[in-house]
N, C-alpha and C positions, 0 to 999 in steps of 0.2 A: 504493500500500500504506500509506503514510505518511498518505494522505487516508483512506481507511478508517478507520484507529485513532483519528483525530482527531476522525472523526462516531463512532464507538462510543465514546469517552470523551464527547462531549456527549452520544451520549443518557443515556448514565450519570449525568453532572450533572446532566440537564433531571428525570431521573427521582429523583435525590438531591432538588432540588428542590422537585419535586411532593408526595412522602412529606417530607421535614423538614421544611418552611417552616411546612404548618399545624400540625408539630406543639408546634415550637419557638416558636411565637405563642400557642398554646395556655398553653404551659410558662410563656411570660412573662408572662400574663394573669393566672395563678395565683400567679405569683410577685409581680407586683405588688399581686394580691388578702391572703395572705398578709402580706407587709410591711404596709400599709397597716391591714390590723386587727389586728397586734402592735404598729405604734403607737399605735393609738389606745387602744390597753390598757393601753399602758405609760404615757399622762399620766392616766390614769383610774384611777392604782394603789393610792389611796387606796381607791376605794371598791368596789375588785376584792377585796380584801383585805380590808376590813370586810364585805363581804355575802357573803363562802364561795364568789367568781365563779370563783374561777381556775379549777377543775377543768373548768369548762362552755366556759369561754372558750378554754384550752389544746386541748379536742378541733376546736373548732372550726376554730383556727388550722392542728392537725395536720392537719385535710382540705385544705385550701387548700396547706397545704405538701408533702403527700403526691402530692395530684393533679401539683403543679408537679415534683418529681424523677420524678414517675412517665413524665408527657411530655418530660421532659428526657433519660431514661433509654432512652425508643424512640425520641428523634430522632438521640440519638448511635448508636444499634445501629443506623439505618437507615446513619446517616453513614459510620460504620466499615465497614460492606460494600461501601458503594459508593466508598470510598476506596482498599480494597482491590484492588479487580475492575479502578479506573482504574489503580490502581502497577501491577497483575499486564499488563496493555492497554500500559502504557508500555515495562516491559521486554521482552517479547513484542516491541511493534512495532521496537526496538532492535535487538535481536536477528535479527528478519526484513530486517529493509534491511541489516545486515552479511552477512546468508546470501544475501541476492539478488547482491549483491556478489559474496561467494565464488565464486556460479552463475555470474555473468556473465565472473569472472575465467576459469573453468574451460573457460567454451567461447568465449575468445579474446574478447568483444564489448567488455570494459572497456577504455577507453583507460590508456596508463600503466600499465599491470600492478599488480600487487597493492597502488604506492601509491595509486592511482587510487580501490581498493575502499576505504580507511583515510578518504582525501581526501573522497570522495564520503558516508563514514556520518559523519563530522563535521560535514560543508556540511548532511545532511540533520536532524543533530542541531539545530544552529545554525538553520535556518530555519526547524523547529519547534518551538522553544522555546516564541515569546511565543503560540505558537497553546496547546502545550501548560502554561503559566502562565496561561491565560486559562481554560481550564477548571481547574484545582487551585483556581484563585481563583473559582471560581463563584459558592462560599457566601459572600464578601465582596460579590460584588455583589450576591447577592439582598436582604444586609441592608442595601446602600445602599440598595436599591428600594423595599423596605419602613420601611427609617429616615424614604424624601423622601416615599412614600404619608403616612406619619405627620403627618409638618410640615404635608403638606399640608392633610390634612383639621383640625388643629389652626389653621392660620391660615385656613382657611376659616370655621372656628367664631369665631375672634375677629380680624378682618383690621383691616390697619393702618391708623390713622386718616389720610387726608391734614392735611397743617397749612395749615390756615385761618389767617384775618387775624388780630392780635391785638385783644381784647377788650377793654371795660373792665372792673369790676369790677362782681359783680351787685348788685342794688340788695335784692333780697330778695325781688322777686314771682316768685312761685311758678304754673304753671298746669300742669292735669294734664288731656291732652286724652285722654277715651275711652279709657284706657290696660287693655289687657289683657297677662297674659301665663302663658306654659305654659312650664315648663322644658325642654329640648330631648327628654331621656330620655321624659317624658310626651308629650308630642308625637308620639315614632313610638308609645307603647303606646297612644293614641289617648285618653286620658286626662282630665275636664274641666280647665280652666285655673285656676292658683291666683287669678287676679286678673280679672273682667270688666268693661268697660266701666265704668271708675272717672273721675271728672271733680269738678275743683274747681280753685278758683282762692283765692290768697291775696297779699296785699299786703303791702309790705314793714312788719315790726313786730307783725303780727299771729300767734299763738297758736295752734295748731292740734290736740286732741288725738286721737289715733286709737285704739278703743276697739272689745271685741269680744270674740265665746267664743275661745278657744284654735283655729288650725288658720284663722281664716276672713282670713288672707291682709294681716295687719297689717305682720309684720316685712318680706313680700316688697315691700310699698308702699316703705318707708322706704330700700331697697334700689334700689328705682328712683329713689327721689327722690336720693337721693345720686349716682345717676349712674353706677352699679356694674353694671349690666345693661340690656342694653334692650330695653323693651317688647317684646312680639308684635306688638301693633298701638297705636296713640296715641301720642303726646311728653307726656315731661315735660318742660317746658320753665322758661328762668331768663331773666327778661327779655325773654322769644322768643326762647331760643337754646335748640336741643337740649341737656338736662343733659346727655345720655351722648357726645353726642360736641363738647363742650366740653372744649380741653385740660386735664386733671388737674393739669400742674403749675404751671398758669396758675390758677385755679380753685381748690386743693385749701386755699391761706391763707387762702380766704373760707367753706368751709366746712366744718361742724362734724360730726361723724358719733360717734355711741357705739351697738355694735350689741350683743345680747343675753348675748351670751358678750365679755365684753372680753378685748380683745387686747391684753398689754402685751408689751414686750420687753426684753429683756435689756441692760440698760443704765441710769445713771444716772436718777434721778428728774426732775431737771431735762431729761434730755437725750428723756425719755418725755413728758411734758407738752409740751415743747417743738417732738415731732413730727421728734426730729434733724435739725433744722436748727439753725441760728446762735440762741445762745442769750440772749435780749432778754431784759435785767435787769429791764425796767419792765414791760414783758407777763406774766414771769414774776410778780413781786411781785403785780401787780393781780390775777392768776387766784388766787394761792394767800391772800392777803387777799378777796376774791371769795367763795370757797368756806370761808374759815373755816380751812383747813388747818394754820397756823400749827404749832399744838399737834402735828398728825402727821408734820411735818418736824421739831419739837423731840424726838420719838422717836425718831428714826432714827439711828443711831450716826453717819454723814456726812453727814446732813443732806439735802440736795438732791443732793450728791454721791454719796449713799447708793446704790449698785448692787440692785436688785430683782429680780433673776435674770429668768428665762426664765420667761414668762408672770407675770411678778411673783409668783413662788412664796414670798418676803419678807414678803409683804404680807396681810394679813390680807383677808375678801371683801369688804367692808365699805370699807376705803382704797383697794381695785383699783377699786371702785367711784368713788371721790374724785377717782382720778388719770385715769380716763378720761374723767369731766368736767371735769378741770383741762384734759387734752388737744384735747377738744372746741370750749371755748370759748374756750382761747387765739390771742391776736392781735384778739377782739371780732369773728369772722366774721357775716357776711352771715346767714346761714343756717344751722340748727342743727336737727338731725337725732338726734332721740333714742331711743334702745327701750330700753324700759322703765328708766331712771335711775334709778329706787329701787328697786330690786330688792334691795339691801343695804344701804338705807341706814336708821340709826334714824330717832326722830322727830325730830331734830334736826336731821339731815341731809338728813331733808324738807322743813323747813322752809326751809332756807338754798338746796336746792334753788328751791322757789317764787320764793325774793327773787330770785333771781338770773336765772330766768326773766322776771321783772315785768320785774326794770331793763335786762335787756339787749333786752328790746320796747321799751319804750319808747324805748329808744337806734334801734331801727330792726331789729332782730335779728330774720326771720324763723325760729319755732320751727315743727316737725311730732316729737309727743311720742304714742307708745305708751304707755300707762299702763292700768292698772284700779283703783288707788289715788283716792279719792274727793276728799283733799285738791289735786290737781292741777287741778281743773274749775275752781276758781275763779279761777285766773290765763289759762284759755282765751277765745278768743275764738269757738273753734270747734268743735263737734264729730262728729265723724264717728264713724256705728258703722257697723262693717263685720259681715256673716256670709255664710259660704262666698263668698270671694271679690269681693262685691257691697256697692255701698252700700245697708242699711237705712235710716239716716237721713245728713242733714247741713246744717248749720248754725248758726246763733248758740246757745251752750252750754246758756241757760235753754230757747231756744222747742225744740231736742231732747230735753234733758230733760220738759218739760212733755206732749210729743208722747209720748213711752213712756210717761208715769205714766197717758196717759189710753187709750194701746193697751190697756197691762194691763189693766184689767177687762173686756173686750173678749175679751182673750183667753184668760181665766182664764174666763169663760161658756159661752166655744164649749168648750173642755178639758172642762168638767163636761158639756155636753150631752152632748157626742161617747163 
């Protein structure tokens, strides 16, 4: 009888379950949708604010959050009845082994007399317990289940690197073999690949700039080359060592990375350039002599010690700019990894840009520089244009330039015929 209750309370849990689980994954998917676009609203307040966005933006959020208490709403109405039906199952079967009791007391079969029946609904209590804590605790385990599916297909997506011998430090040659790649999301929507069959080679010291319409797959190059994802297919390689699974913390003092959106953090100017690590007096000095910066630490009410808040919201765009290539090229890395670097800087800042590109090549500094900015060609050694994904041209700065000035009429004839 006792067996009974305890498979009619599992089917109950298996059937809790079935109904909650996808509804409650549902609810979470929403809820993480929800958060995720009221953050990104809330560092973007300034121009939510200046351009009349909220109204658009609040409805939006309200679907994502409605959707989420809506499925949260039918997983616990499912939960609640079937939590019900198990107490109502528990009492019931309590009740039933003391009345079998009573029965068997009645017609002589119980041993010990009526404390026999007392004896025996306790013993039956007691060995049914951890059966019946095992189902109450159902929904605990599903979300273990679902917790370790999680991890799992997360560390399937990015699995841990074994550690390899140590390395030396890269010298700055650069090769990029046939490298393609599709983001995972586009991959199952069957989608073409940001990146196809890209190849070049560079040596340490030499200039590289990578150039192109909007959308044809520049920033995702630089991304690979820094070693922050890997390829679909081909290596980027440093020395002939896989960048990507070259260890990072081995690796990351040699090189130099400023990507399209800088990322500063919350903390000290010095302790930002410096990449939070141990902070070198001399690296320090040489980077911010280097850049010019002098005058922008003389602004700062503590100087280097000056706190810049979160995202350097301190900072005007222009010295966020400064300090990500202070960040960049401190310590005098190997390799140097730039998108778009003047993005906010005046002419001035252009200019000291270039120097500092010339001199730290010819120290041996391999540069790969995003730019559309004209003044930059002249300190390359190399140039690459990319569209949709593909190289159009590459190599030496003049003979690809030369090579489009003489495509153009070419293709400004065919346009008129057509």
């Amino acid at each position: 009888m006792a067996l009974v209750g305890i498979a009619l309370q599992s089917v109950i849990a298996v059937y809790n379950q079935y109904r909650v689980s996808p509804r409650m994954q549902e609810a979470n998917r929403h809820a993480v949708a929800a958060h995720g676009y009221f953050a990104a609203a809330s560092r973007k307040a300034e121009i939510v604010r200046a351009l009349g966005m909220l109204p658009g933006l609040h409805d939006r959020w309200q679907q994502r959050q409605q959707a989420f208490l809506l499925n949260q709403a039918r997983a616990s109405e499912i939960a609640g009845r079937s939590a019900a039906a198990s107490r109502m199952l528990q009492v019931m079967q309590a009740s039933l082994v003391l009345g079998a009791g009573c029965y068997l007391e009645i017609q002589g079969v119980m041993p010990y007399g009526p404390a026999g029946m007392i004896v025996a609904s306790i013993l039956a209590a007691r060995a049914l317990s951890p059966f019946l804590q095992l189902v109450d605790h159902w929904r605990l385990l599903a979300n273990a289940r679902d917790a370790y599916d999680r991890l799992g297909s997360l560390f399937s997506n990015f699995p841990l690197r074994e550690e390899g011998m140590p390395l030396p430090p890269p010298t700055g040659a650069i090769t990029v073999e046939n490298v393609s790649y599709t983001p995972g999301e586009s991959r199952k929507g069957g989608r073409e690949p940001l990146l196809r069959n890209v190849g070049f080679r560079l040596n340490p010291g030499e200039v590289l700039l990578v150039t192109g319409p909007a959308a044809s797959g520049k920033s995702t190059l630089l991304r690979l080359l820094a070693g922050l994802q890997p390829p679909g297919s081909g290596k980027v390689r440093f020395d002939g060592v896989d960048a990507y699974q070259w260890d990072k913390k081995a690796l990351g003092r040699h090189i130099g990375y400023l990507p399209q959106d800088i990322e500063l953090f919350d903390g000290t100017l010095a302790e930002n350039i410096s990449r939070f690590g141990p902070v070198d007096e001399g690296m320090l000095d040489a980077v911010i002599d280097r850049l010019a910066m002098r005058d922008l630490v003389a602004q700062l009410p503590d100087g280097l010690e000056t706190r810049i808040g979160h995202e350097g919201e301190f900072l005007s765009g222009g010295q966020r700019q400064l300090v990500g290539l202070a960040r960049a090229i401190y310590g005098n890395p190997r390799i140097v990894i730039l998108d778009e670097p003047n993005a906010n800087l005046d002419e001035a800042g252009e200019m000291v840009l270039h120097r500092v590109v010339h001199e730290m090549s010819v120290q041996g500094t391999t540069f790969a520089i995003v730019s559309h900015l004209q003044g930059i060609k002249a300190v390359a050694d190399f140039l690459l244009v990319m569209v949709s994904g593909q190289v159009l041209r590459f190599g030496k700065t003049d003979d690809v330039l030369a090579s489009l000035q003489a495509a153009r009429p070419v293709q400004e004839a065919a346009g008129a015929a057509s």
